[in-house]
PDBQT receptor file of N, H, CA, C and O in Angstrom, charges set to zero:
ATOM      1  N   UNK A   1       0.844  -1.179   0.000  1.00  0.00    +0.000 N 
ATOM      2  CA  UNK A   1       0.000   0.000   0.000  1.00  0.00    +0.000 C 
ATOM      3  C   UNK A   1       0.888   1.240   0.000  1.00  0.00    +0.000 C 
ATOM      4  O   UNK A   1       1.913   1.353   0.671  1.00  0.00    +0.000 OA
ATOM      5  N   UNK A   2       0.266   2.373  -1.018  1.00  0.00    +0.000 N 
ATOM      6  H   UNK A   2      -0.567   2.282  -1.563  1.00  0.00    +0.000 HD
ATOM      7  CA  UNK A   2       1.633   3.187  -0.831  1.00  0.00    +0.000 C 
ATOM      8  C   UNK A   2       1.146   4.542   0.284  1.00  0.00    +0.000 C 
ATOM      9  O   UNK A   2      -0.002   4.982   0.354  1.00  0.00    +0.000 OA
ATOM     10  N   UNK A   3       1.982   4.891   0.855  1.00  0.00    +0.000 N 
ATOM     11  H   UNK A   3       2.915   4.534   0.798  1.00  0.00    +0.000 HD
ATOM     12  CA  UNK A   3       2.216   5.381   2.018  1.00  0.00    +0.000 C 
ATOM     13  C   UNK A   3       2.965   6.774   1.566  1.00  0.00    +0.000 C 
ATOM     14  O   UNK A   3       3.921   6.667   0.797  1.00  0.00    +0.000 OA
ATOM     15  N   UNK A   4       2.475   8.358   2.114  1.00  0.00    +0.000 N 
ATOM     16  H   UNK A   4       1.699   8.445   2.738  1.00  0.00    +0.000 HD
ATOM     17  CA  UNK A   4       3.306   9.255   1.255  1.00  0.00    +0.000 C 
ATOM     18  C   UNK A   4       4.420   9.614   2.745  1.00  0.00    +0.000 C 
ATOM     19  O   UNK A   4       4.320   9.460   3.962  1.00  0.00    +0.000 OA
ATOM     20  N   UNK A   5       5.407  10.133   1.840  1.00  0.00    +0.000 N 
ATOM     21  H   UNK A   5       5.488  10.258   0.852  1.00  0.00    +0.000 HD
ATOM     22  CA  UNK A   5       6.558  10.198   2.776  1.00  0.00    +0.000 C 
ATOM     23  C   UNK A   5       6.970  10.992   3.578  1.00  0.00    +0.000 C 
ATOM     24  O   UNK A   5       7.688  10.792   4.557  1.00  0.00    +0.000 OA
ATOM     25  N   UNK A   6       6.408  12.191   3.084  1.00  0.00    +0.000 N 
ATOM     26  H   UNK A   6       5.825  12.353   2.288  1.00  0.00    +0.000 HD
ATOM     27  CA  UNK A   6       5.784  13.458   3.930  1.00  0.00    +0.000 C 
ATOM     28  C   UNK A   6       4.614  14.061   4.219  1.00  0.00    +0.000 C 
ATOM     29  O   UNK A   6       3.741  14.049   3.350  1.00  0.00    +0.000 OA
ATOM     30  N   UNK A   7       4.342  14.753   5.587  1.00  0.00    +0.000 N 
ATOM     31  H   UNK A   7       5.051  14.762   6.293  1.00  0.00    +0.000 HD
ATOM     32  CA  UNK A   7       3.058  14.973   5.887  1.00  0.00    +0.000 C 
ATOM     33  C   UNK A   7       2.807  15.682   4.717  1.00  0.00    +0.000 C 
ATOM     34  O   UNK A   7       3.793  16.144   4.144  1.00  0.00    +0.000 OA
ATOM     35  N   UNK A   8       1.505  15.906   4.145  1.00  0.00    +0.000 N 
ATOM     36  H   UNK A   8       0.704  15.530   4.610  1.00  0.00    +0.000 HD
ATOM     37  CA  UNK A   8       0.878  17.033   3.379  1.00  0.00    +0.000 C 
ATOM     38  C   UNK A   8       0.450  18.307   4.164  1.00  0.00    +0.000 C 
ATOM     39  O   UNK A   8      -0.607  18.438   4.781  1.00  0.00    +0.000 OA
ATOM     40  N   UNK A   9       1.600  19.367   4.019  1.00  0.00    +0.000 N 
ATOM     41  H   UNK A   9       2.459  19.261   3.517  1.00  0.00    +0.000 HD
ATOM     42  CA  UNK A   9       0.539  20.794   4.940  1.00  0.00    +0.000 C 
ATOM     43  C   UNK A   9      -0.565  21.139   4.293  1.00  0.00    +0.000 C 
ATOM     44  O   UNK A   9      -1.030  20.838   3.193  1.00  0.00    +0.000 OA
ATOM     45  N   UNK A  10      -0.917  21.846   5.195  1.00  0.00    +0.000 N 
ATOM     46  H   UNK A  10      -0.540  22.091   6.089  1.00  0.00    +0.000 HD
ATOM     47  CA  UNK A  10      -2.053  22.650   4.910  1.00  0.00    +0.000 C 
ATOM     48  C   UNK A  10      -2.532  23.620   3.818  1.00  0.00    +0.000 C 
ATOM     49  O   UNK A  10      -3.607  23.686   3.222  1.00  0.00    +0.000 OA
ATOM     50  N   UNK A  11      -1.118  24.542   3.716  1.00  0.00    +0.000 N 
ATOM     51  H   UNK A  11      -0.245  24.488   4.200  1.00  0.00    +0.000 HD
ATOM     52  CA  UNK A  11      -1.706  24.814   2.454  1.00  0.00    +0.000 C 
ATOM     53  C   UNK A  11      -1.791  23.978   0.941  1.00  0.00    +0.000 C 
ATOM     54  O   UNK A  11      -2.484  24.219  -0.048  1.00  0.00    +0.000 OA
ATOM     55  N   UNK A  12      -0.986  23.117   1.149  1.00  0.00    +0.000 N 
ATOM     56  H   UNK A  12      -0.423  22.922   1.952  1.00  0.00    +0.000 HD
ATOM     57  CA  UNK A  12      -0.778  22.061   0.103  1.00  0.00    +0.000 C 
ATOM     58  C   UNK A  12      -2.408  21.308  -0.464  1.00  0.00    +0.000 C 
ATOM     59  O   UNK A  12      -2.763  21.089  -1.622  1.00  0.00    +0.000 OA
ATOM     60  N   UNK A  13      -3.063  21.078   0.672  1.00  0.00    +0.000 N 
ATOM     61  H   UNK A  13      -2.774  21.256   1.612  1.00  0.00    +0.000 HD
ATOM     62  CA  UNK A  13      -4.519  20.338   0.916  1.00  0.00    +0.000 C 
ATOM     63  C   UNK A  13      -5.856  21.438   0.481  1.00  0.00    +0.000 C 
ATOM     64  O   UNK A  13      -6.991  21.149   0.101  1.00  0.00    +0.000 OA
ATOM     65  N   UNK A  14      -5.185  22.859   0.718  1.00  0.00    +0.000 N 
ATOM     66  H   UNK A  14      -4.264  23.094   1.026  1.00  0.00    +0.000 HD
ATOM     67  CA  UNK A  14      -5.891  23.968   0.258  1.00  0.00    +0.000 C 
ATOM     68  C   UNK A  14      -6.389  24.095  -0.723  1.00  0.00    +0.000 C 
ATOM     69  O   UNK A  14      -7.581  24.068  -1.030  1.00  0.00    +0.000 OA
ATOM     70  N   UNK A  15      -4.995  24.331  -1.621  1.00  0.00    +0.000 N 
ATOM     71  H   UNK A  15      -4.027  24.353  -1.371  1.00  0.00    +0.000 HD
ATOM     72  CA  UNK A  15      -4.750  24.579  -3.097  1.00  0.00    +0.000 C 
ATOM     73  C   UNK A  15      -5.269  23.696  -3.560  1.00  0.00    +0.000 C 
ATOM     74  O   UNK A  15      -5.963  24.273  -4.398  1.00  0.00    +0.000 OA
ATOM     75  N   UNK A  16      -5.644  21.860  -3.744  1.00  0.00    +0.000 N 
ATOM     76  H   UNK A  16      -5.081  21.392  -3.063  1.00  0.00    +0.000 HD
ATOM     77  CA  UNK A  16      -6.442  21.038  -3.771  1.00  0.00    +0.000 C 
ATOM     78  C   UNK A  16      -7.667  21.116  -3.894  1.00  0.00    +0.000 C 
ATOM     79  O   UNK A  16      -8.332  20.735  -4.857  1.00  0.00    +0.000 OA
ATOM     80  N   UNK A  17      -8.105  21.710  -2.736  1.00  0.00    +0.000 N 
ATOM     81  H   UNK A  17      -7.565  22.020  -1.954  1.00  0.00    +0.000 HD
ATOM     82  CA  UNK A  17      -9.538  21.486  -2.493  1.00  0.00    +0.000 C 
ATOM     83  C   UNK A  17     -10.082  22.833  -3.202  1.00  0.00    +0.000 C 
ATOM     84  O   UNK A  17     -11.292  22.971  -3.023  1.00  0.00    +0.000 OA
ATOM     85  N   UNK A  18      -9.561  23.721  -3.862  1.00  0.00    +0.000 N 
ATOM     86  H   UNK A  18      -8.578  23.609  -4.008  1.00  0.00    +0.000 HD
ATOM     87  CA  UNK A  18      -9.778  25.001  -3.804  1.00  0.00    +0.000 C 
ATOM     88  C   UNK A  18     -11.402  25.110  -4.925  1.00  0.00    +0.000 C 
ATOM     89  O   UNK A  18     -12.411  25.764  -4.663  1.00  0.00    +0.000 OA
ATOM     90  N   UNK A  19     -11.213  24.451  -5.852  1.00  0.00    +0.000 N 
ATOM     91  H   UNK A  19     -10.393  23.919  -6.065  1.00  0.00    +0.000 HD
ATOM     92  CA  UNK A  19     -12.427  24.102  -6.930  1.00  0.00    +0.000 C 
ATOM     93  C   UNK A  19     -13.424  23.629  -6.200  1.00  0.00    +0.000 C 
ATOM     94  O   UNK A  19     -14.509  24.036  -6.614  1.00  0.00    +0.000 OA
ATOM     95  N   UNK A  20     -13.503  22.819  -5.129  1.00  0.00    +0.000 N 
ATOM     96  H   UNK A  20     -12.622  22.488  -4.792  1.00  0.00    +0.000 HD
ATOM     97  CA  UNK A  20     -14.652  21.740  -4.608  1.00  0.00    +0.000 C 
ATOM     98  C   UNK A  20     -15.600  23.479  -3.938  1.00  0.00    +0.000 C 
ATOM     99  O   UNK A  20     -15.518  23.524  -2.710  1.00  0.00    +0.000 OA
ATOM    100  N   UNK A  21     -16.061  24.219  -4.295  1.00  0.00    +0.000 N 
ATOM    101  H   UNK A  21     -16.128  24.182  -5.292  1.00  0.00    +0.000 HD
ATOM    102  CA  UNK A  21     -17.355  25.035  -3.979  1.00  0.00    +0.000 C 
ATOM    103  C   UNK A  21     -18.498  25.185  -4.659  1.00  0.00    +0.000 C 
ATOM    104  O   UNK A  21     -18.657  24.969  -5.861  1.00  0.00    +0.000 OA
ATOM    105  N   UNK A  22     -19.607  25.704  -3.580  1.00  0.00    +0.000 N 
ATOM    106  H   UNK A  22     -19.478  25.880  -2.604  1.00  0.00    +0.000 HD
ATOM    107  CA  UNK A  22     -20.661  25.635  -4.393  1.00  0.00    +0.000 C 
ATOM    108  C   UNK A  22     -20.615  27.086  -5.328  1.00  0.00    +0.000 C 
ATOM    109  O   UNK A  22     -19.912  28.013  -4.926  1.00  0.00    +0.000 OA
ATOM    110  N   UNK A  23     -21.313  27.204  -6.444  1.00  0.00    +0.000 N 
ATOM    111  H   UNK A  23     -21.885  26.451  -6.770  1.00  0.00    +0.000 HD
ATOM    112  CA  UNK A  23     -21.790  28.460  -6.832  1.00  0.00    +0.000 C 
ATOM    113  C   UNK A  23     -23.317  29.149  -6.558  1.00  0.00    +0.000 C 
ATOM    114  O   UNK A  23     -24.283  28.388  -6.508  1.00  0.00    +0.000 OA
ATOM    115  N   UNK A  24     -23.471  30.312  -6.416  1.00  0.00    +0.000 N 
ATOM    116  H   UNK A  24     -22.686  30.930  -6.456  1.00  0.00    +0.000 HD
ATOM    117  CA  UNK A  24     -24.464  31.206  -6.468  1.00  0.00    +0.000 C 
ATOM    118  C   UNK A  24     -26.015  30.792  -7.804  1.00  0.00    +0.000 C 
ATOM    119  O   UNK A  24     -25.938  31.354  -8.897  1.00  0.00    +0.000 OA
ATOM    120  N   UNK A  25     -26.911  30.102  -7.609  1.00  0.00    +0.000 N 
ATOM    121  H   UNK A  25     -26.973  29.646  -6.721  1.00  0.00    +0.000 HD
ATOM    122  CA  UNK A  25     -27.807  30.163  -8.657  1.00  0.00    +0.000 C 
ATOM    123  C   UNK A  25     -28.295  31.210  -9.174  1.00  0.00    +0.000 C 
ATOM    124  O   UNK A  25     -29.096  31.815  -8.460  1.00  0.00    +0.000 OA
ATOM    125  N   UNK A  26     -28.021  31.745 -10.462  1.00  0.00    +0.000 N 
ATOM    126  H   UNK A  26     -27.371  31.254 -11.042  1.00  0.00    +0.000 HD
ATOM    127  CA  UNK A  26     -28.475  32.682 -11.293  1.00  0.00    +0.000 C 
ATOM    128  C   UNK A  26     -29.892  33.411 -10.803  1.00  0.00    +0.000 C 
ATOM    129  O   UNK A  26     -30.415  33.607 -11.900  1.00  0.00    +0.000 OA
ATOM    130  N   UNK A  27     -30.891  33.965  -9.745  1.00  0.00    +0.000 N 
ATOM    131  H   UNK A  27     -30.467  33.806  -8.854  1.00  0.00    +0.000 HD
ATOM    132  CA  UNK A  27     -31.976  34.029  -9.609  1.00  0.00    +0.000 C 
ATOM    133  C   UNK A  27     -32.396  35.638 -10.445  1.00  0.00    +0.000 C 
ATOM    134  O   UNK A  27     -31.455  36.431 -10.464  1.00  0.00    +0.000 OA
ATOM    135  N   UNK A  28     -33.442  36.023 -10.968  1.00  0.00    +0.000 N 
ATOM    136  H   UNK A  28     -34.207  35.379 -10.953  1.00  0.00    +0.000 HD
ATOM    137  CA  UNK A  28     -33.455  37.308 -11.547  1.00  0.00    +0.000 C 
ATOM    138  C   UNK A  28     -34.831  37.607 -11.219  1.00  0.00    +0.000 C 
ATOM    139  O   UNK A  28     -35.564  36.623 -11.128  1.00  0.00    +0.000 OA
ATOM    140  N   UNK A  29     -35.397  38.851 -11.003  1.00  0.00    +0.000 N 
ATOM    141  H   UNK A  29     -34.802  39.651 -11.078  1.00  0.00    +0.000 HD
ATOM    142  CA  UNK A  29     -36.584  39.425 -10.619  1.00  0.00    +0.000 C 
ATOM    143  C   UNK A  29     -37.613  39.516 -12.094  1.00  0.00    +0.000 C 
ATOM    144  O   UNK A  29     -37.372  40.298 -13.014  1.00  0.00    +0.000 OA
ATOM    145  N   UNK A  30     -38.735  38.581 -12.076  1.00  0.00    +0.000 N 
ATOM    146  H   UNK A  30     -38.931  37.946 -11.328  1.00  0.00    +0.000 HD
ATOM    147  CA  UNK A  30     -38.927  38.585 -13.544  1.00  0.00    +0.000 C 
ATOM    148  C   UNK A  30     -40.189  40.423 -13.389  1.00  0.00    +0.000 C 
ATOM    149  O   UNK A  30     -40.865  40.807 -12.434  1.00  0.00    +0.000 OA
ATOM    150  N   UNK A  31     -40.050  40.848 -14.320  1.00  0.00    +0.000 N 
ATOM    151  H   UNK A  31     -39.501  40.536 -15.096  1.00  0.00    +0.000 HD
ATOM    152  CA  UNK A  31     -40.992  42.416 -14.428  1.00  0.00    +0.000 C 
ATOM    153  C   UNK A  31     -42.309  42.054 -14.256  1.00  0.00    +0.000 C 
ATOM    154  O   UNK A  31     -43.022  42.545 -13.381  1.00  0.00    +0.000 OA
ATOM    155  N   UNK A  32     -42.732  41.073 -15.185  1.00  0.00    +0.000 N 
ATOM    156  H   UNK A  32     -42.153  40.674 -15.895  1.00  0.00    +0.000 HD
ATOM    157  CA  UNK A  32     -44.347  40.891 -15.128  1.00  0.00    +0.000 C 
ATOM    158  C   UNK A  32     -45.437  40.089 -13.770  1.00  0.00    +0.000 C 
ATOM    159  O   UNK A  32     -46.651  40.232 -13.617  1.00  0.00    +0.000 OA
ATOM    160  N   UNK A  33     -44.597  39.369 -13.060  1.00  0.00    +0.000 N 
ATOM    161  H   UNK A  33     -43.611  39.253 -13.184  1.00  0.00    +0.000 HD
ATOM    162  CA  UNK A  33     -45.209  38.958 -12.174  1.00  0.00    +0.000 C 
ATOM    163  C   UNK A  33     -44.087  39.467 -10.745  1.00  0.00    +0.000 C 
ATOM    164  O   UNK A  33     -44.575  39.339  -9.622  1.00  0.00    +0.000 OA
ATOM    165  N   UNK A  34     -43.494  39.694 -10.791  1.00  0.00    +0.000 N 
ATOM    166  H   UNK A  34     -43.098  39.798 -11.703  1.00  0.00    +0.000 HD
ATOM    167  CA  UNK A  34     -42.271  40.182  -9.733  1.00  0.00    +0.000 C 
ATOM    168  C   UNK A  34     -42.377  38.660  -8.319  1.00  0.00    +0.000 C 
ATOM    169  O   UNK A  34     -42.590  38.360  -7.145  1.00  0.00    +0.000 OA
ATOM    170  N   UNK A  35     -42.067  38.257  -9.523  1.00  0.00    +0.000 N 
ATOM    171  H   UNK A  35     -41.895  38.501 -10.477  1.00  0.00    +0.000 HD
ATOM    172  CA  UNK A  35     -41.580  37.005  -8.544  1.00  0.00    +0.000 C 
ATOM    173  C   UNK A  35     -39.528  36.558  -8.882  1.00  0.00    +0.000 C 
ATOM    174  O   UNK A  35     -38.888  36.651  -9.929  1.00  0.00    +0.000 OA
ATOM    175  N   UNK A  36     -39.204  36.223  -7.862  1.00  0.00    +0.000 N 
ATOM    176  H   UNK A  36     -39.724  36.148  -7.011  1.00  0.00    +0.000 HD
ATOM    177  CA  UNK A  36     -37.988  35.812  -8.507  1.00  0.00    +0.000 C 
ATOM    178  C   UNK A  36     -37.746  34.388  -9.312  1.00  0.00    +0.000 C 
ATOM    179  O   UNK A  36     -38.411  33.395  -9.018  1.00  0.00    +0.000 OA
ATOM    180  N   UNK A  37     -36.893  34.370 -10.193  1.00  0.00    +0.000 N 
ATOM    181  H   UNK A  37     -36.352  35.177 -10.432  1.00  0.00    +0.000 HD
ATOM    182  CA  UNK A  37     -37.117  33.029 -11.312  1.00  0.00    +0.000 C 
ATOM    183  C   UNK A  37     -35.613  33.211 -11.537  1.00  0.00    +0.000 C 
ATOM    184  O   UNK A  37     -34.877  34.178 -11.732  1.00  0.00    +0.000 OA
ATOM    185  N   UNK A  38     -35.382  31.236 -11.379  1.00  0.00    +0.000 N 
ATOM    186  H   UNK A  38     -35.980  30.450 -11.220  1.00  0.00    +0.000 HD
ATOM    187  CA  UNK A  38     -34.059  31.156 -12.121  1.00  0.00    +0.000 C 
ATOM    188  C   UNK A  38     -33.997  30.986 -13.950  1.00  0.00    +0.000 C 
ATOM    189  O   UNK A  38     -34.742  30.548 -14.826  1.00  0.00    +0.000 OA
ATOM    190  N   UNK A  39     -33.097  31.405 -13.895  1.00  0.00    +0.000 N 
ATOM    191  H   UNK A  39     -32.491  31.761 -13.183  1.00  0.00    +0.000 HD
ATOM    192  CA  UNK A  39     -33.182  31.407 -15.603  1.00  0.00    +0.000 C 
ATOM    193  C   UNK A  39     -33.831  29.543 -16.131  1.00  0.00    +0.000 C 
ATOM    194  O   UNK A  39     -34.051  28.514 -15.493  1.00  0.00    +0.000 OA
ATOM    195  N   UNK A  40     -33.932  29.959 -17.682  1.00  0.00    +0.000 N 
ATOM    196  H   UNK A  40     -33.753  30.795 -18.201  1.00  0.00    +0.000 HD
ATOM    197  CA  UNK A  40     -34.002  28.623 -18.638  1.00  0.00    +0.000 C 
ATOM    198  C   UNK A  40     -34.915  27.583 -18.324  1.00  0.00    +0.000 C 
ATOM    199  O   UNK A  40     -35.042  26.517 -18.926  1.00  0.00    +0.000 OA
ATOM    200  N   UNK A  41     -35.748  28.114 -17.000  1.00  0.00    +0.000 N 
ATOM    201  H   UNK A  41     -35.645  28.979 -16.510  1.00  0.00    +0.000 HD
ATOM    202  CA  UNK A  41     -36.992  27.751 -16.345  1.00  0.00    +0.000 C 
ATOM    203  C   UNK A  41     -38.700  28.085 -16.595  1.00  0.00    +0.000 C 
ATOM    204  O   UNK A  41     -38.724  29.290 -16.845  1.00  0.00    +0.000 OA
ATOM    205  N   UNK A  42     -39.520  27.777 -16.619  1.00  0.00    +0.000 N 
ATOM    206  H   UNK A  42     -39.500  26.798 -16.416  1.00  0.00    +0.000 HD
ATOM    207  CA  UNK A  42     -40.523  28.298 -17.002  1.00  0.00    +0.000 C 
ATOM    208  C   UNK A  42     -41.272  28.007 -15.143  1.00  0.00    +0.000 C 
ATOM    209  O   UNK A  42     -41.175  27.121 -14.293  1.00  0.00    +0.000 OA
ATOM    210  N   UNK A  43     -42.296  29.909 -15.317  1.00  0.00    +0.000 N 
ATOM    211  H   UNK A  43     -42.375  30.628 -16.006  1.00  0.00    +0.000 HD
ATOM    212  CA  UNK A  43     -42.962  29.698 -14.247  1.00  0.00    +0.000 C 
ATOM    213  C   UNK A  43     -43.987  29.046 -13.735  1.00  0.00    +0.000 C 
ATOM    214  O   UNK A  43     -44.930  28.994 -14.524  1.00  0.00    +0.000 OA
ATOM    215  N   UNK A  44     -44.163  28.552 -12.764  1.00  0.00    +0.000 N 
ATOM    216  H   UNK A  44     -43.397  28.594 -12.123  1.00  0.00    +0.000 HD
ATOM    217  CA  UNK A  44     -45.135  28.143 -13.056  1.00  0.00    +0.000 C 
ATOM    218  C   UNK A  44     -46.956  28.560 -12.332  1.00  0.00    +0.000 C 
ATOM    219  O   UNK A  44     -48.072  28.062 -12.480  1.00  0.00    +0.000 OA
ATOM    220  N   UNK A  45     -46.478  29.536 -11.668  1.00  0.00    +0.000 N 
ATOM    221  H   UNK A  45     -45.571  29.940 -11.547  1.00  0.00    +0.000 HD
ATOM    222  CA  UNK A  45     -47.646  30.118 -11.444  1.00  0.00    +0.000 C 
ATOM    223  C   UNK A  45     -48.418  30.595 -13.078  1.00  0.00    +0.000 C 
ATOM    224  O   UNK A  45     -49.567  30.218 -13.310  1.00  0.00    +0.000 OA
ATOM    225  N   UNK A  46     -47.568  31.518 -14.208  1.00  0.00    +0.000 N 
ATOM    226  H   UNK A  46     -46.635  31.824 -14.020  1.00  0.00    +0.000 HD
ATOM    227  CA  UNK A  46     -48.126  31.514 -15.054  1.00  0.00    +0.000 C 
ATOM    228  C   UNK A  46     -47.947  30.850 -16.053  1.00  0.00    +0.000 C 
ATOM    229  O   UNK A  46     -48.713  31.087 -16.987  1.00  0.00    +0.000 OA
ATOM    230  N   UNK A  47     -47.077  29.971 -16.213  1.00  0.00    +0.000 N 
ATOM    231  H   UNK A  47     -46.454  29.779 -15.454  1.00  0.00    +0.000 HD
ATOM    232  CA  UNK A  47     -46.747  29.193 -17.483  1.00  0.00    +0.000 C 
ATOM    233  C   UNK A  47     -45.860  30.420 -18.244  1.00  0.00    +0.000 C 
ATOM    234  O   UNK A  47     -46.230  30.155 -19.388  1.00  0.00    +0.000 OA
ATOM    235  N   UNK A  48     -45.225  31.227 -18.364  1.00  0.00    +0.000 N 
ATOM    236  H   UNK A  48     -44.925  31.443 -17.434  1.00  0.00    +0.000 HD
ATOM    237  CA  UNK A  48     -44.107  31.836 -19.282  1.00  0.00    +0.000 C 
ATOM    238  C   UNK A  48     -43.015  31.411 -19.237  1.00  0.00    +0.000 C 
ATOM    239  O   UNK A  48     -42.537  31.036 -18.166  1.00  0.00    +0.000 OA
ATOM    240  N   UNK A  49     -42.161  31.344 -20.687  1.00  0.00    +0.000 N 
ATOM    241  H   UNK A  49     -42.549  31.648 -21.557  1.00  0.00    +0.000 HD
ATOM    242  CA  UNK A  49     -40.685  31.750 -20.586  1.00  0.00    +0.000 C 
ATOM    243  C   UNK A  49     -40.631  32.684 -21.590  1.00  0.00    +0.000 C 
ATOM    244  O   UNK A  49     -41.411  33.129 -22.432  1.00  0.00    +0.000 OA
ATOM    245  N   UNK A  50     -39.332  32.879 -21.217  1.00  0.00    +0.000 N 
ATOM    246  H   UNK A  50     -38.698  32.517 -20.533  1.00  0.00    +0.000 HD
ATOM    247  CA  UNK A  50     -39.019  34.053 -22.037  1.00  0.00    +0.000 C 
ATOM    248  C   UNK A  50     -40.096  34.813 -22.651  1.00  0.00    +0.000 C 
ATOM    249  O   UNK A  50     -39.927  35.237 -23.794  1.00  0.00    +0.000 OA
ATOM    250  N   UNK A  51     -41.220  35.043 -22.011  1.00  0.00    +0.000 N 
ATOM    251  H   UNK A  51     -41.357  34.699 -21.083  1.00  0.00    +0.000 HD
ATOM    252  CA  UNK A  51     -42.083  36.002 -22.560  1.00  0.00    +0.000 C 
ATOM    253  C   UNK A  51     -42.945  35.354 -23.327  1.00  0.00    +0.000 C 
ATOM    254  O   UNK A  51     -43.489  36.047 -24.187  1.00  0.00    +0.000 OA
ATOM    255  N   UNK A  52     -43.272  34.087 -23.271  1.00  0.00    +0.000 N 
ATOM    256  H   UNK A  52     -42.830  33.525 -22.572  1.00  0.00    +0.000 HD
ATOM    257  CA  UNK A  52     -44.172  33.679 -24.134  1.00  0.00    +0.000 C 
ATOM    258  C   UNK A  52     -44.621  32.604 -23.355  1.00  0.00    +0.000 C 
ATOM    259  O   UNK A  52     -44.043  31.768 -22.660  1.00  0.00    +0.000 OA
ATOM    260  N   UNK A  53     -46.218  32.910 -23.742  1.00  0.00    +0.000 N 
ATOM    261  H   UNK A  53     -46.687  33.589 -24.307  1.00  0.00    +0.000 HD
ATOM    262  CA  UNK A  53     -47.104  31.548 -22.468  1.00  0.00    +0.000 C 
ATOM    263  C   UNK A  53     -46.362  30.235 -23.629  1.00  0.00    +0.000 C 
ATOM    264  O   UNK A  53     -46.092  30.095 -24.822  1.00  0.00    +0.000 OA
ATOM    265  N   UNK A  54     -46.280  29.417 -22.220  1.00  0.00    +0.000 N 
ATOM    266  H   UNK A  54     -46.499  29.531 -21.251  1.00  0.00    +0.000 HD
ATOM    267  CA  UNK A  54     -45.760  28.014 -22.381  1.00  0.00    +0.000 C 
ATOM    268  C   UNK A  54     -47.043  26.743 -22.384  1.00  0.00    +0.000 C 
ATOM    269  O   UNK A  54     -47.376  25.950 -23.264  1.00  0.00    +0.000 OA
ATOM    270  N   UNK A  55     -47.682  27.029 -20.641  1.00  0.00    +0.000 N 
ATOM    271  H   UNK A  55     -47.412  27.674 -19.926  1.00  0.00    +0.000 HD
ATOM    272  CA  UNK A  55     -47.997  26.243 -19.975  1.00  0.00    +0.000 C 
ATOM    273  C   UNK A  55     -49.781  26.962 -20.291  1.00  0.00    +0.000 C 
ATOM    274  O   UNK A  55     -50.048  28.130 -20.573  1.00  0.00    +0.000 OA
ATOM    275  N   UNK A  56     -50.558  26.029 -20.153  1.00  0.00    +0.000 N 
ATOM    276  H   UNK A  56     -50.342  25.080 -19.923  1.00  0.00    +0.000 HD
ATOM    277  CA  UNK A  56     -51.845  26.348 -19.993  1.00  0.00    +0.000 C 
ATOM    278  C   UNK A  56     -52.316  26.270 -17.853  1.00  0.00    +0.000 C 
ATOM    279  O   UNK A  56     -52.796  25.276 -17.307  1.00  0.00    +0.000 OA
ATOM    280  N   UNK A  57     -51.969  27.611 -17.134  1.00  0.00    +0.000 N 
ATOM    281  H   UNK A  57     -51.580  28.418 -17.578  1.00  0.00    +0.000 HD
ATOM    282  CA  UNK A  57     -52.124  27.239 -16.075  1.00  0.00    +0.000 C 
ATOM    283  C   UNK A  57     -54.067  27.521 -15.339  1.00  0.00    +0.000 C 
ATOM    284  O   UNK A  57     -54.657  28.579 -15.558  1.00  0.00    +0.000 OA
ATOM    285  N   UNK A  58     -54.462  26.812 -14.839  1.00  0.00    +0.000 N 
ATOM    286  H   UNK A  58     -53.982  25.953 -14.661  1.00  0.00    +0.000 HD
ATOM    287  CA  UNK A  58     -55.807  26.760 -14.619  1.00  0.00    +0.000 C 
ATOM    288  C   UNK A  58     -56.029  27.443 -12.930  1.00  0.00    +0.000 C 
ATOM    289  O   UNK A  58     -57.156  27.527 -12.441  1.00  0.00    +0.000 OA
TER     290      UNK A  58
């Protein structure tokens, strides 16, 4: 089993891990219903995307 030969510091384990975060989801205030919506999503209180009914909502 291989075994490393020196401890790994800390910042060494840093610089590593440095990619592993989450990101921020895109959220945007849509004008017509002023609800917030993440993009490339359709709403669904009214059925729109991008400005055009999608969904038939009842």
């Amino acid at each position: 089993m291989a075994v490393p030969f020196r401890r790994t510091s800390k910042t060494a384990k840093r610089k590593r891990r440095t990619h592993k975060k989450l990101s921020v989801p895109a959220i945007t205030l849509d004008e017509k219903s002023g609800n917030y919506v993440m993009g490339h999503r359709i709403d669904k209180k009214t059925g729109m995307y991008k400005g055009k009914q999608v969904l038939d909502v009842k």
